[in-house]
C-alpha positions in Angstrom: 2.4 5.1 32.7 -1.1 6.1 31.7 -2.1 6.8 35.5 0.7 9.1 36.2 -0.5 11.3 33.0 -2.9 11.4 33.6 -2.2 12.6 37.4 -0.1 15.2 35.5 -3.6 16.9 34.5 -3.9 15.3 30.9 -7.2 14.0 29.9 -6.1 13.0 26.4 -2.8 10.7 25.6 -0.8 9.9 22.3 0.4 6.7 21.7 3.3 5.9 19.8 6.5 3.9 18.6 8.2 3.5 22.3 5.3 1.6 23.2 6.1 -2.0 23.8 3.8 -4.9 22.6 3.8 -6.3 26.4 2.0 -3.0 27.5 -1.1 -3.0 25.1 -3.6 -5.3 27.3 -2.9 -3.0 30.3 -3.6 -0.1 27.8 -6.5 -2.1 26.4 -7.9 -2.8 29.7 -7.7 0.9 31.1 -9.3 2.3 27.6 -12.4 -0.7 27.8 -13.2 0.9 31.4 -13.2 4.3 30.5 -10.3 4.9 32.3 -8.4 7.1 29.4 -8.6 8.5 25.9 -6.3 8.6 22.8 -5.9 11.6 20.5 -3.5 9.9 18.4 -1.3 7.4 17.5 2.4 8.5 16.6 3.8 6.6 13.5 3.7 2.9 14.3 2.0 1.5 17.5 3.0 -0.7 19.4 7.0 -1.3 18.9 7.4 -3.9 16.5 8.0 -7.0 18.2 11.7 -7.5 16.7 12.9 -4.0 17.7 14.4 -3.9 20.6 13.8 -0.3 21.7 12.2 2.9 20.7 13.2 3.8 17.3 10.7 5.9 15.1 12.7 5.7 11.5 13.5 2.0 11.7 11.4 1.4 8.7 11.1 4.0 6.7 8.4 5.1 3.4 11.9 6.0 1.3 13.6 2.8 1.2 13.8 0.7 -1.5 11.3 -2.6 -0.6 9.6 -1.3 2.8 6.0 -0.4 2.7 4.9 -0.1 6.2 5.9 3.0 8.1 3.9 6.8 9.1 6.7 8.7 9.0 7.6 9.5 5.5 11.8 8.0 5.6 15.1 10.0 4.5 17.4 10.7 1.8 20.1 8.4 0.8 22.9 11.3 2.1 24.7 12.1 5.3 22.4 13.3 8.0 23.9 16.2 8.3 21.5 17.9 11.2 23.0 16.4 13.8 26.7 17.3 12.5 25.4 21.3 12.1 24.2 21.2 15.1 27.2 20.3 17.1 28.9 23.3 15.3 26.2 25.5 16.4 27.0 24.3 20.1 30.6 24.8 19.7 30.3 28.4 18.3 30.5 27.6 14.9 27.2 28.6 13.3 27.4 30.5 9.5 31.5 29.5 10.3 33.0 28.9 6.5 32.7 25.1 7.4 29.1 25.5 8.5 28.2 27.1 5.3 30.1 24.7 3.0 28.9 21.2 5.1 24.8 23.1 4.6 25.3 23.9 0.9 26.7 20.5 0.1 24.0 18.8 1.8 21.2 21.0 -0.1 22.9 19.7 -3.2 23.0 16.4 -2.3 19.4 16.4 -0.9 17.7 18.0 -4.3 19.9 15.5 -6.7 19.0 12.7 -5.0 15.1 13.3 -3.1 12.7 12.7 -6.6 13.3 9.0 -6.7 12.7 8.7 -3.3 10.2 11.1 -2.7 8.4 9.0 -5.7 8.6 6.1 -3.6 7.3 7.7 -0.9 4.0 8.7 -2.6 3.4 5.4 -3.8 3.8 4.3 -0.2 1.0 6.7 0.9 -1.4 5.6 -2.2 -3.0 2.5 0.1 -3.1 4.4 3.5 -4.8 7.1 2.6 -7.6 4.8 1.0 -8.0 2.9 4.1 -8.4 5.5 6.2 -10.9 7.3 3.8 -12.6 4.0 4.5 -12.2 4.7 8.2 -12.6 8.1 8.4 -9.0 8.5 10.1 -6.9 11.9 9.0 -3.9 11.6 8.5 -1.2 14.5 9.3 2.0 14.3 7.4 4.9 15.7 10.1 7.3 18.2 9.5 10.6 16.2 10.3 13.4 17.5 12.7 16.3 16.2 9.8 17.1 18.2 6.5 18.2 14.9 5.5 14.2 13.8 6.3 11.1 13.4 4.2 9.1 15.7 2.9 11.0 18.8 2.9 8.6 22.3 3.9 9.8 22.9 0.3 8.3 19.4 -0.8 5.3 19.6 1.5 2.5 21.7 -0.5 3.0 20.0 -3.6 2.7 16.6 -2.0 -0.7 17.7 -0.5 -2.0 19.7 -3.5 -1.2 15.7 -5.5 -2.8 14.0 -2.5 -5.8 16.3 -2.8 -7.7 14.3 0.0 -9.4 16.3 2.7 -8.2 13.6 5.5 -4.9 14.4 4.7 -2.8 17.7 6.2 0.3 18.6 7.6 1.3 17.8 10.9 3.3 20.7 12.4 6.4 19.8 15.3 7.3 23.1 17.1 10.5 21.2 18.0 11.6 19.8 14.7 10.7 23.2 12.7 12.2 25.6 15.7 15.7 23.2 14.8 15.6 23.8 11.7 15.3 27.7 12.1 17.7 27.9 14.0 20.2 26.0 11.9 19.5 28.2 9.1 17.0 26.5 7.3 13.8 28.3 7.2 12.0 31.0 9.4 9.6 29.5 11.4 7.1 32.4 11.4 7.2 32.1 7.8 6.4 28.6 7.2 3.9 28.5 9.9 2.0 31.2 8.2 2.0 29.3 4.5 0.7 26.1 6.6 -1.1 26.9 9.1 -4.8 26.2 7.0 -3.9 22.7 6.0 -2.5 21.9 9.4 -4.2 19.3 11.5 -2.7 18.8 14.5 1.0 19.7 16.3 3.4 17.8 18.5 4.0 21.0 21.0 7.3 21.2 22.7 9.9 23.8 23.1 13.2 23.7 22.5 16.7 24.8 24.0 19.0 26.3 21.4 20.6 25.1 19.3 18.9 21.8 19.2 17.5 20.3 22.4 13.7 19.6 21.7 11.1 18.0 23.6 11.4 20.4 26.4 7.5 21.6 28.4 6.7 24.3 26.6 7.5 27.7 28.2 10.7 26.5 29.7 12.9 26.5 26.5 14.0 29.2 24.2 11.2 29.6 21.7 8.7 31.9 21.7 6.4 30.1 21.5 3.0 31.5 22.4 2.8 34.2 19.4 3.6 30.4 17.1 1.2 28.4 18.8 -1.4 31.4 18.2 -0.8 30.8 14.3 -2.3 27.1 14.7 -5.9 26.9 13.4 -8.6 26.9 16.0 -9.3 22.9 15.0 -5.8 21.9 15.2 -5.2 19.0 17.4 -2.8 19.9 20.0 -0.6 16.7 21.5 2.0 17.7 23.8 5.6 15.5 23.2 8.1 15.9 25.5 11.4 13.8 27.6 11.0 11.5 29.9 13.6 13.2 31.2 10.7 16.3 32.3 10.4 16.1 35.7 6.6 16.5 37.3 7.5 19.8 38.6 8.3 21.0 35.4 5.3 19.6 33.6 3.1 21.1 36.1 4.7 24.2 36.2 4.3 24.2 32.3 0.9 23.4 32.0 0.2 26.0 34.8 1.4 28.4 32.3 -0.3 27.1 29.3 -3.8 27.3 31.1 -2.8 30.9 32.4 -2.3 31.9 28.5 -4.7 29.7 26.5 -6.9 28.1 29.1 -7.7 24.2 29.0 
């Protein structure tokens, strides 16, 4: 796995929650001979051992009694994405049932996120002060769900409470382009208000109305004019389907370099 990345003209790899326990002494061994480099690890690392596949949100900040988990967990509601997003595909976006199933979930979400959202910061109390002790930063991502924690509304004020320098926002160009084009925000807009306390970005592109993890450049966004709004010292990890074929990847990356260089 690491090799052919690596053959695919990456020097540094993210690990994250797909990773199986059984991998980690290859992985350990190739990283102890210099072979590779991490950037990042991508909320928990390796797959805990009684999951049986990949599944980011298994344990999650927001529910009542966990306390181990880096992505930040859900509201107790309908996850409604998924559901607006089929309407999209089927030529129903901003139909009267689009608008009434978006406004009902907007309800639902701001009765319903301050207990949770409490719980959430209380999760984030002991992590931050272990990695203050080991210097780690840690980037708070911008989920893909409405239904998902923090909101971009919630976002600012949960950094202005943290108040730690090691902790910023982690931007998705997948999960925020979704979420434009549902209806939810303007991109360009939020990327703007972010952009100086954002640390690092997972970059993908997507294909409308909600198809992310595609190379960047071969989707619908437009995504150079976005990826020009990241800070110079943002931490750039590429996340994308295994379903991307080499060809595509290389022929991605050759327009990356031809636009931003290495």
């Amino acid at each position: 796995m690491l090799r052919e990345i690596r053959a695919l003209g990456f020097n540094l790899i993210e690990l994250g929650h797909g990773i199986r326990i059984s991998l980690m002494p290859g992985i350990q061994k190739m990283f102890d001979a210099g072979e590779v480099r991490f950037s990042s690890l991508h909320n928990f690392c390796p797959l805990p051992v009684e999951v049986m596949s990949a599944s980011p949100d298994c344990y999650e900040f927001s529910a009542a009694g966990k306390s181990v988990v880096l992505h930040c967990g859900s509201i107790s509601m309908n996850p409604i994405t998924d559901e607006l997003i089929a309407l999209a595909q089927n030529g129903a976006l901003l139909s009267r049932k689009y608008v009434r199933k978006k406004i009902d979930a907007v309800r639902t979400r701001e009765r319903a996120a301050t207990a949770q959202l409490a719980r959430v910061k209380e999760c984030l109390k002991p992590i931050i002060e272990r990695a203050a002790e080991k210097n780690v930063r840690l980037g708070i991502e911008g989920r893909r769900g409405y239904e998902e924690i923090p909101s971009e509304r919630e976002i600012p004020q949960l950094l202005d409470e943290i108040g730690a320098p090691h902790v910023g926002y982690w931007h998705d160009m997948g999960h925020i382009q979704i979420k434009e084009n549902l209806g939810f925000l303007d991109h360009v807009e939020w990327l703007r208000t972010i952009a100086p306390r954002t640390i690092g970005c997972h970059m993908q592109d997507v294909k409308w109305p909600g198809q992310d993890h595609q190379p960047p450049f071969l989707g619908d966004m437009r995504l150079e004019p976005l990826t020009r709004m990241l800070p110079q010292n943002c931490q750039i990890v590429w996340e994308l389907s295994p379903r991307s074929s080499a060809e595509e990847i290389m022929q991605s990356r050759a327009i990356w370099k031809e636009r931003f260089g290495e």
